[in-house]
C-alpha positions in Angstrom: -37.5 -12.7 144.7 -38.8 -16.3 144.7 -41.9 -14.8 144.2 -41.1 -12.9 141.4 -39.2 -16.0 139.7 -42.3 -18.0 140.3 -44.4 -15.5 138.8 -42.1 -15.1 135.7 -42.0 -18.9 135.1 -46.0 -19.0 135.2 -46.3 -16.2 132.7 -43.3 -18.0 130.2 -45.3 -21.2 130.4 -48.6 -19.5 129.5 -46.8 -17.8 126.7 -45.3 -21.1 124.9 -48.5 -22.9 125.6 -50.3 -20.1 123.5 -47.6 -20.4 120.8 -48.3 -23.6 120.5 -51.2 -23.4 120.1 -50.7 -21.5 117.5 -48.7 -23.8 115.9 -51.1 -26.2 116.2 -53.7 -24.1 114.5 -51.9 -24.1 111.4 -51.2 -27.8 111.2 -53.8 -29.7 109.1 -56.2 -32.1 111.4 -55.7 -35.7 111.4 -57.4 -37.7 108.5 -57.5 -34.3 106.7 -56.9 -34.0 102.7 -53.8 -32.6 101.6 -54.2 -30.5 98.5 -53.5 -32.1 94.9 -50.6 -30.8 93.3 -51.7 -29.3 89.8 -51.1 -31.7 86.9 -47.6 -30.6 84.8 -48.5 -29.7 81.3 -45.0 -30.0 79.1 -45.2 -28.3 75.9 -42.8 -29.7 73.6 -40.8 -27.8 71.3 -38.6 -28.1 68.7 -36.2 -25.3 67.0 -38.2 -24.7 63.7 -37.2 -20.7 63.0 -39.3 -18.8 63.4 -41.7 -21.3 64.7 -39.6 -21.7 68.1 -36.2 -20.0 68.7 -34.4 -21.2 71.3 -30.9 -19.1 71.2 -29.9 -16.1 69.2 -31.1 -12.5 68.7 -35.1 -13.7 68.3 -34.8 -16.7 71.1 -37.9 -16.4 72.4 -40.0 -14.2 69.7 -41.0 -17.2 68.0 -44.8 -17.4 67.2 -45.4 -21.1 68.6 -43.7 -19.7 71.8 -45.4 -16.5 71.8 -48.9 -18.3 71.5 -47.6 -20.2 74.4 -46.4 -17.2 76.6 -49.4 -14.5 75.7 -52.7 -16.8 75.1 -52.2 -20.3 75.9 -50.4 -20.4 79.3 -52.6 -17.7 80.9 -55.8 -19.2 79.7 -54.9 -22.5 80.5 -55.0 -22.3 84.0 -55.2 -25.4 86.8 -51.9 -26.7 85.0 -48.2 -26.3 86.0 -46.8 -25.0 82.4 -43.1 -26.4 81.5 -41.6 -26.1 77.8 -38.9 -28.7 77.3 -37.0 -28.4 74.0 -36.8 -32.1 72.2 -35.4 -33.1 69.2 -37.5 -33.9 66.4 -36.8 -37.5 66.5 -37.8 -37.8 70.5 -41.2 -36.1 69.7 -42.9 -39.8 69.4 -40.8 -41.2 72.4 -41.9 -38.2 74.7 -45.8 -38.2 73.2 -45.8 -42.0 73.9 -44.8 -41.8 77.2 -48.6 -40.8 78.7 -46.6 -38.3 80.5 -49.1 -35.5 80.0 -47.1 -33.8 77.0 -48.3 -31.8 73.7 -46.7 -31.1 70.8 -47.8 -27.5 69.6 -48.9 -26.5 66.3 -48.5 -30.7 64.1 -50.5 -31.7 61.2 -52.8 -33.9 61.7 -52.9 -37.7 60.0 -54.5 -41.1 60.2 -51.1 -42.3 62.1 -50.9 -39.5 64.5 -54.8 -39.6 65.5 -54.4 -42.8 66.0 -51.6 -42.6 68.3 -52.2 -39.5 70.5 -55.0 -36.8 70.8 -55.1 -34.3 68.9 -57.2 -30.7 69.2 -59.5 -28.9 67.2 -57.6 -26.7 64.7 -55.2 -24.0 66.1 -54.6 -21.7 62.8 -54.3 -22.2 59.3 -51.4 -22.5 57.4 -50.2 -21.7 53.4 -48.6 -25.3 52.2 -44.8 -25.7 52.0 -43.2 -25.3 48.7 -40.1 -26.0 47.1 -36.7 -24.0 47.7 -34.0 -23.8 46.0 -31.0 -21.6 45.2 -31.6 -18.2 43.5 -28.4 -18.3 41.7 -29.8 -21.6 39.8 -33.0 -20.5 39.3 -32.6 -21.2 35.4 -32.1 -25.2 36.3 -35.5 -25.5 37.9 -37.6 -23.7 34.7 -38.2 -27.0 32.9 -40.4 -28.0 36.2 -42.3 -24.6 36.2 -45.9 -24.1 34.5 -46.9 -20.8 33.3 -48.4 -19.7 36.7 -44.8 -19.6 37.9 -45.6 -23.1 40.4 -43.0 -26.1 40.2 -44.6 -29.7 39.7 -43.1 -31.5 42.5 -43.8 -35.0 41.2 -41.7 -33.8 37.7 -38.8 -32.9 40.2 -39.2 -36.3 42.1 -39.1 -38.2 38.9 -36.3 -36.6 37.8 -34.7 -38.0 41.1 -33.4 -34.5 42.1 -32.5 -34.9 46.0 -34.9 -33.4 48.6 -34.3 -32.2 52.1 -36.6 -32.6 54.6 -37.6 -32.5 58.0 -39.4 -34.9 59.6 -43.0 -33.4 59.5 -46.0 -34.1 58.1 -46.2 -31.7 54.8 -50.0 -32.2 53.8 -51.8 -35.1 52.6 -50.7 -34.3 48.4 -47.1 -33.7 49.6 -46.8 -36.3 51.6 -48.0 -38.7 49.5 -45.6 -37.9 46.6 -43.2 -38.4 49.2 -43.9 -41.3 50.0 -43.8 -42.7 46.5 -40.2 -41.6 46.0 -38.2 -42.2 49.2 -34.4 -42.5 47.7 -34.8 -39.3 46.9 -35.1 -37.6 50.0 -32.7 -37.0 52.5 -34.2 -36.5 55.9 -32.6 -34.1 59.0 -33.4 -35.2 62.0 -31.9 -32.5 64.7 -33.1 -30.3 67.0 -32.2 -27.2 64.4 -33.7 -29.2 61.4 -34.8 -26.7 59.1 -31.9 -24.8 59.7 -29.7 -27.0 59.2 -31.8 -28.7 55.8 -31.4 -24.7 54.7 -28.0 -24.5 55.9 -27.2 -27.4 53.8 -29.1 -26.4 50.8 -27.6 -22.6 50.9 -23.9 -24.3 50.5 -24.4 -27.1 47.7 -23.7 -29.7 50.2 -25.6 -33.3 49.8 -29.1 -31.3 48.3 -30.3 -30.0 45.1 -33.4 -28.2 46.9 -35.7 -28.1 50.3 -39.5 -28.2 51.1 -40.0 -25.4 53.6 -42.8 -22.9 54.4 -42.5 -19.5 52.7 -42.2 -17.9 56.2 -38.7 -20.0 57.1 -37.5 -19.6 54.0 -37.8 -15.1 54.3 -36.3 -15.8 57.3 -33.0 -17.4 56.6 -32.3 -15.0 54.1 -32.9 -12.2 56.1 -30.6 -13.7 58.8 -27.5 -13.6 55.9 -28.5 -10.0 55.0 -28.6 -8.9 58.6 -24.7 -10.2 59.4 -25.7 -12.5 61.9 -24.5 -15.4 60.1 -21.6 -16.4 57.3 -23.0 -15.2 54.2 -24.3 -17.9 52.2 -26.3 -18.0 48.9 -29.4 -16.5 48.8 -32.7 -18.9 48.4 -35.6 -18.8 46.6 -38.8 -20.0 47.8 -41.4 -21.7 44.5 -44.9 -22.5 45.0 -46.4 -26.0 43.6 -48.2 -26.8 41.0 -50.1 -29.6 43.2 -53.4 -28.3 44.4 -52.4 -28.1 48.2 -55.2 -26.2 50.1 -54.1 -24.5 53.0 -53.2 -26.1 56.2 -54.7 -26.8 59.9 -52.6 -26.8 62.7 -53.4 -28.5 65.9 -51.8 -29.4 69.6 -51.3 -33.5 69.9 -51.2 -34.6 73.6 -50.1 -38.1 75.0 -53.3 -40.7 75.6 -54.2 -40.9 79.0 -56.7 -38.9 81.8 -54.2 -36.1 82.0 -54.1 -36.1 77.9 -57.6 -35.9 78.4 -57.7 -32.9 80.2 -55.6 -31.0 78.5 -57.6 -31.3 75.1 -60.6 -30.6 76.9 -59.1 -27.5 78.6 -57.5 -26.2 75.5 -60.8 -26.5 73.2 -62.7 -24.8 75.9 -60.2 -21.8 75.8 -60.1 -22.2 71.7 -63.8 -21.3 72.0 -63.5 -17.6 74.0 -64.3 -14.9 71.9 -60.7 -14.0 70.1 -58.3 -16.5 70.3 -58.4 -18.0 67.4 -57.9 -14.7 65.9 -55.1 -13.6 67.9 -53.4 -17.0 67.5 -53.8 -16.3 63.7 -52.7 -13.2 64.1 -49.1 -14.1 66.4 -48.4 -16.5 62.6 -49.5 -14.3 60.2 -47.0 -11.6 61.4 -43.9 -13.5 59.8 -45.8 -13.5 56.6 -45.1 -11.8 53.6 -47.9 -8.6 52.7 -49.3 -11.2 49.7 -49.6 -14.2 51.8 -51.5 -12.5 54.7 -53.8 -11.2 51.8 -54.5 -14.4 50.8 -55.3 -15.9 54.1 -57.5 -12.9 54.8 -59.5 -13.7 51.9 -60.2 -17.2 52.4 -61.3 -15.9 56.0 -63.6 -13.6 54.1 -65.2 -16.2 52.1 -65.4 -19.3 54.9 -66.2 -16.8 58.0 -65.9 -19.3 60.9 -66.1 -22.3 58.5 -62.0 -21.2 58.6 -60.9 -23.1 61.2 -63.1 -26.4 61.0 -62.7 -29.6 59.3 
């Protein structure tokens, strides 16, 4: 019996010594590298419908967050991905932070190059115009040329009240703007455009709104679908400033992981594709006339479309 015992406790002790030895197997070596984390990548968004959605029936279907979920997050790999919803008025505070955020889809200016970096172009986009309500459409006639477009600088003059968001609109827009501030009254909220259309829609504080064409089909569609308190249907107007379409780009905070990231995301820009299918994701909440017209301007510049 002592035997047996002895033999048992020979065999147990040969058994933990070879677990842990496997144990030890699996533990790094002294002095060796542990790997390096990937870097986060926070895509900032704000809730511009149907740019971004956050709640509702479309949260989620929005195009910036579908260019996000089907082309830029699986191309841009080595990164840990995180969208973080900010209000419009953070955006500079987060971007300035060198935390290795990127606002998706901004207009580029002097002010913003100069702060962040900022991509190649994403996409194109048809300028904003003006929007009013379709009930007082005869009000707005004495701004309107024959073409049917609405001379923006006639309406600022006549110190009508603007709401806007805080973007950047294109250099022409912007700098009528900027010539005429008391007549603007600026929304800064996560829901701006909504709530700028919201506001409009009711005759509250507005006499009319500079949106895209896009936002504006949308928010009507919204009242005509019952999932909202009917309001007054708008009416989007072109403008009788020569604004040539739009380019769209991502804006990243300065810094080595900034860095990166615009290097990384104008390498994937460059695959065969995703330009076009980045196009494509916007130019699915267009109207039939305004894809035509983007389509032509494709036609005529070829790749020329989407550089400077």
């Amino acid at each position: 019996m002592v035997l047996a015992a002895s033999r048992l406790q020979r065999l147990g002790q040969r058994a933990a010594a070879a677990l842990w030895c496997g144990v030890l197997a699996w533990l790094p070596a002294p002095g060796a590298a542990h790997p390096e984390p990937a870097p986060e990548w926070r895509w900032m968004l704000a809730d511009y419908a149907p740019t971004a959605m956050r709640r509702g029936p479309d949260a989620g279907r929005g195009f910036a967050q579908r260019m996000l979920d089907e082309v830029l997050v699986p191309g841009l790999t080595g990164f840990r991905h995180q969208k973080v919803w900010v209000p419009s008025q953070r955006m500079d505070m987060e971007l300035a932070a060198a935390n290795g955020s990127c606002g998706l889809l901004w207009r580029k200016t002097a002010e913003r190059s100069a702060q962040w970096l900022v991509s190649r172009p994403l996409i194109r986009l048809l300028p904003v115009g003006l929007v009013v309500r379709r009930s007082e459409l005869e009000r707005w006639r004495p701004f309107l040329n024959e073409a049917g477009e609405l001379s923006l600088t006639r309406v600022l003059a006549a110190e009508r009240v603007l709401g806007v968001t805080p973007r950047a609109h294109g250099p022409v827009v912007d700098g009528l703007l900027e010539r005429h501030p008391n007549a603007l009254r600026r929304i800064q909220l996560l829901d701006a455009t909504r709530v700028v259309l919201t506001m409009l829609a009711r005759g509250h504080g507005t006499d009319a709104a500079l949106a895209y064409g896009f936002e504006v089909a949308y928010f009507n569609r919204q009242q005509q679908d019952g999932r909202a308190e009917p309001l007054a249907t708008l009416q989007w107007l072109p403008l009788a400033e020569k604004t040539d379409l739009l380019y769209s780009h991502a804006v990243c905070s300065r810094g080595e992981v900034g860095r990166q990231q615009i290097q990384a995301l104008e390498a994937l820009l460059e695959r065969p594709g995703v330009r076009e299918r980045l196009q494509a994701l916007y130019e699915e909440w267009l109207s039939e006339p305004e894809r035509r017209r983007l389509h032509q301007a494709r036609q005529q510049l070829g790749a020329r479309f989407w550089q400077e």
